[in-house]
C-alpha positions as a Markdown table, in Angstrom:
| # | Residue | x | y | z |
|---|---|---|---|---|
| 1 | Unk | -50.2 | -17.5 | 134.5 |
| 2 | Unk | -46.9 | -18.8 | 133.0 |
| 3 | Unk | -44.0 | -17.1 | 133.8 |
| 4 | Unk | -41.0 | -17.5 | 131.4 |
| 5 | Unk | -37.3 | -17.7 | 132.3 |
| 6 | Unk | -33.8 | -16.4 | 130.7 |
| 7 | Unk | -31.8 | -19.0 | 129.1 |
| 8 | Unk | -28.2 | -17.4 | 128.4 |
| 9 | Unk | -26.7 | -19.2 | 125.0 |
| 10 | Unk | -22.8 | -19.0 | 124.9 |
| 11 | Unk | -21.1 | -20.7 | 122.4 |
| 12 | Unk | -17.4 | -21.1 | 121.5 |
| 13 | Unk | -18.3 | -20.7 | 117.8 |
| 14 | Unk | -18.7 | -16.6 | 118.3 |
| 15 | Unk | -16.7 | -14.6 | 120.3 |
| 16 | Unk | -16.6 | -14.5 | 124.1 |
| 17 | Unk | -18.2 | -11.2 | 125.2 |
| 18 | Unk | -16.3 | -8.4 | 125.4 |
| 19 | Unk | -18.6 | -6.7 | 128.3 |
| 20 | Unk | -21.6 | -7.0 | 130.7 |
| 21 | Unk | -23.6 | -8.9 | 128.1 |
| 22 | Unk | -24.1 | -12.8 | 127.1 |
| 23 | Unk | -23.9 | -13.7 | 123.6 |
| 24 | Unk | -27.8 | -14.5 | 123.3 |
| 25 | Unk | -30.6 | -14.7 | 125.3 |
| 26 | Unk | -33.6 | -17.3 | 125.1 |
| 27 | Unk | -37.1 | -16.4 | 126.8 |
| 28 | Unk | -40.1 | -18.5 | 125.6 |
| 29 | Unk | -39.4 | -19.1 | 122.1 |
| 30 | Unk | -37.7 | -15.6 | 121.4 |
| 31 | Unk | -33.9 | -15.7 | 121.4 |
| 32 | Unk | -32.1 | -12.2 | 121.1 |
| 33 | Unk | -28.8 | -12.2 | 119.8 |
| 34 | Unk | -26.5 | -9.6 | 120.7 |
| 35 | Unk | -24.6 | -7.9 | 118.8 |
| 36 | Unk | -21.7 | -9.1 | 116.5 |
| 37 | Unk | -18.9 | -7.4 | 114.8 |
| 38 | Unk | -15.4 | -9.3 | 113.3 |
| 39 | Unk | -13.9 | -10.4 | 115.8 |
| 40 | Unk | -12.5 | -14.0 | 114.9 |
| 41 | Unk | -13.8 | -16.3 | 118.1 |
| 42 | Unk | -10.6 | -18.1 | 117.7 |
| 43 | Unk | -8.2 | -15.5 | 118.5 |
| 44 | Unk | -10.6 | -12.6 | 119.4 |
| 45 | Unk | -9.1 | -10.5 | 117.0 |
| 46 | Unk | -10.7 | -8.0 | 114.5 |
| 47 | Unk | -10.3 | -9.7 | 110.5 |
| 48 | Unk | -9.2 | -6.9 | 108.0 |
| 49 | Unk | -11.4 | -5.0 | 105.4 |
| 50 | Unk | -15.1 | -4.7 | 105.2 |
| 51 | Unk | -15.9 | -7.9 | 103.5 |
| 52 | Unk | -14.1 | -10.1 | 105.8 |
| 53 | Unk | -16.0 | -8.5 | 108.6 |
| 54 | Unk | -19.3 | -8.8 | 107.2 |
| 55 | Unk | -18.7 | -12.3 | 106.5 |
| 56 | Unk | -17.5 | -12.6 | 110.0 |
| 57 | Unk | -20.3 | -11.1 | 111.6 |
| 58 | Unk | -22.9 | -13.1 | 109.8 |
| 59 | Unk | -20.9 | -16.4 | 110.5 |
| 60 | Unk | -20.8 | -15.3 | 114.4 |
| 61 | Unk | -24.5 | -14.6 | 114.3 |
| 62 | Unk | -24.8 | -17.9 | 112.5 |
| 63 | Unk | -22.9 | -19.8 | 115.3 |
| 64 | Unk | -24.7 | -18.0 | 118.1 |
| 65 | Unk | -28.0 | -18.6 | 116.3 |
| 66 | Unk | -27.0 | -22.5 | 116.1 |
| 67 | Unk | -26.2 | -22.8 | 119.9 |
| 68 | Unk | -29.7 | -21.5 | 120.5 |
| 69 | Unk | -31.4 | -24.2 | 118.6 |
| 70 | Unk | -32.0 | -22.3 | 115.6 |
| 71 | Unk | -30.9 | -21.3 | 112.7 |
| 72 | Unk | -30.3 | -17.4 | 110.8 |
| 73 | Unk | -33.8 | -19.1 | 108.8 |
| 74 | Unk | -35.6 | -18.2 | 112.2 |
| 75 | Unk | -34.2 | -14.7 | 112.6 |
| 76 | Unk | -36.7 | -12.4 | 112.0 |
| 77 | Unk | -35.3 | -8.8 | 112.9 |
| 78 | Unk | -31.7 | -8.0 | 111.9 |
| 79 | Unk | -30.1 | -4.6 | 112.8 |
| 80 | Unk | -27.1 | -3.5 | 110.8 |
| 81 | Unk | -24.7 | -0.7 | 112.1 |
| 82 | Unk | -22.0 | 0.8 | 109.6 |
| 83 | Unk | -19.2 | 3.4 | 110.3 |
| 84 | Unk | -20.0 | 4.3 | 106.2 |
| 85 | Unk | -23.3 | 3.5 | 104.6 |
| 86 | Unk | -21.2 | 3.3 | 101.1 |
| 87 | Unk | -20.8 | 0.2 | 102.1 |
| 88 | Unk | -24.8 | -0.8 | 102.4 |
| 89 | Unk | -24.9 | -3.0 | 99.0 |
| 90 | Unk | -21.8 | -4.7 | 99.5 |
| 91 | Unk | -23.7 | -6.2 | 102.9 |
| 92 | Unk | -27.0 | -6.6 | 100.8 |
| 93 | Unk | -24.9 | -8.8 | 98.5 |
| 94 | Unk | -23.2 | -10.7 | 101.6 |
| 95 | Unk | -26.7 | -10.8 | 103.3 |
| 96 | Unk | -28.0 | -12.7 | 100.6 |
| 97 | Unk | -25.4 | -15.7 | 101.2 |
| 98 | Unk | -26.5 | -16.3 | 105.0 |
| 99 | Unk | -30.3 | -15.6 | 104.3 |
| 100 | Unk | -32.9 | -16.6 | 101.9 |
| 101 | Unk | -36.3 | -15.6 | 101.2 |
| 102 | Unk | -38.3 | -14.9 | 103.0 |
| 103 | Unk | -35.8 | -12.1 | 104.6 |
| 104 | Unk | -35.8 | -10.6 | 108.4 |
| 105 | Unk | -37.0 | -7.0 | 108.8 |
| 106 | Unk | -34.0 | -5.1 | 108.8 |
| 107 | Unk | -32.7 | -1.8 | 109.7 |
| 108 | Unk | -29.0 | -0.3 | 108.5 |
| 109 | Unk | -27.8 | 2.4 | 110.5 |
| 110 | Unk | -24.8 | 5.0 | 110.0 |
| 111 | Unk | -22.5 | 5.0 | 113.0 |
| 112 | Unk | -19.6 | 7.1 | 114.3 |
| 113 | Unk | -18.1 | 4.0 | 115.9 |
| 114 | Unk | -18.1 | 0.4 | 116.9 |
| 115 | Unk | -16.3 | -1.4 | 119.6 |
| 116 | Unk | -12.8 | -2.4 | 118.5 |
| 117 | Unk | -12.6 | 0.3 | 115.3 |
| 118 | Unk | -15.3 | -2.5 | 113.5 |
| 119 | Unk | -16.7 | -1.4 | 110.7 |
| 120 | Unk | -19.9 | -3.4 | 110.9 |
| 121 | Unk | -22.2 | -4.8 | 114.0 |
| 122 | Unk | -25.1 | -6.9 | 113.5 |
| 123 | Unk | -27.5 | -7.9 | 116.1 |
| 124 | Unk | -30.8 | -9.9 | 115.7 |
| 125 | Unk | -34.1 | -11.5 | 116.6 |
| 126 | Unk | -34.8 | -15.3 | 116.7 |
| 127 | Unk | -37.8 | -16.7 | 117.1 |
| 128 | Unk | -37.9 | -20.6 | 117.6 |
């Protein structure tokens, strides 16, 4: 029987966790990425307006994803929280920058709130 262990990723290119989580965690070949809103990891604060976030949170799943040994080509389940769904194409159309085809199964779901009055949080699936 082979037992597999937890492998916590932390990178400087995301932000430090806020709470009682790790920025990833590897087991086997399956790395879960915890959740990402726009914080800037350089001076933990929150970039202004919906686009900048989005960008923000892909780039700090990105970095998160790359201190794993993979890449967002590896992420295979993406979950997408938004304090207003009006805002659901504008993240297809940023989605489409950080991922190609094949995509990740997604879900997008309306929220009343995020951490830090974000407007988006994106978590995800890797597998290596």
């Amino acid at each position: 029987m082979t037992t597999n262990t937890k492998q916590i990723i932390q990178t400087a290119g995301a932000p430090a966790a806020i709470g009682t989580y790790s920025q990833a965690v590897k087991v086997g070949g399956t790395v879960y990425l915890s959740g990402q809103i726009g914080l800037d990891p350089v001076t933990m604060q929150m970039v202004d307006g919906i686009e900048a976030q989005v960008h923000r949170v892909f780039q700090n799943l990105k970095a998160v994803a790359d201190a794993a040994g993979g890449s967002l080509a590896d992420v295979v389940k993406l979950n997408i929280f938004l304090t207003d769904l009006s805002h659901f194409a504008l993240v297809n159309t940023i989605m489409a920058e950080y991922f190609s085809q094949p995509y990740p199964a997604r879900a997008a779901v309306g929220v009343a709130s995020l951490p830090r009055a974000a407007l988006v949080e994106a978590d995800a699936v890797m597998v290596l």
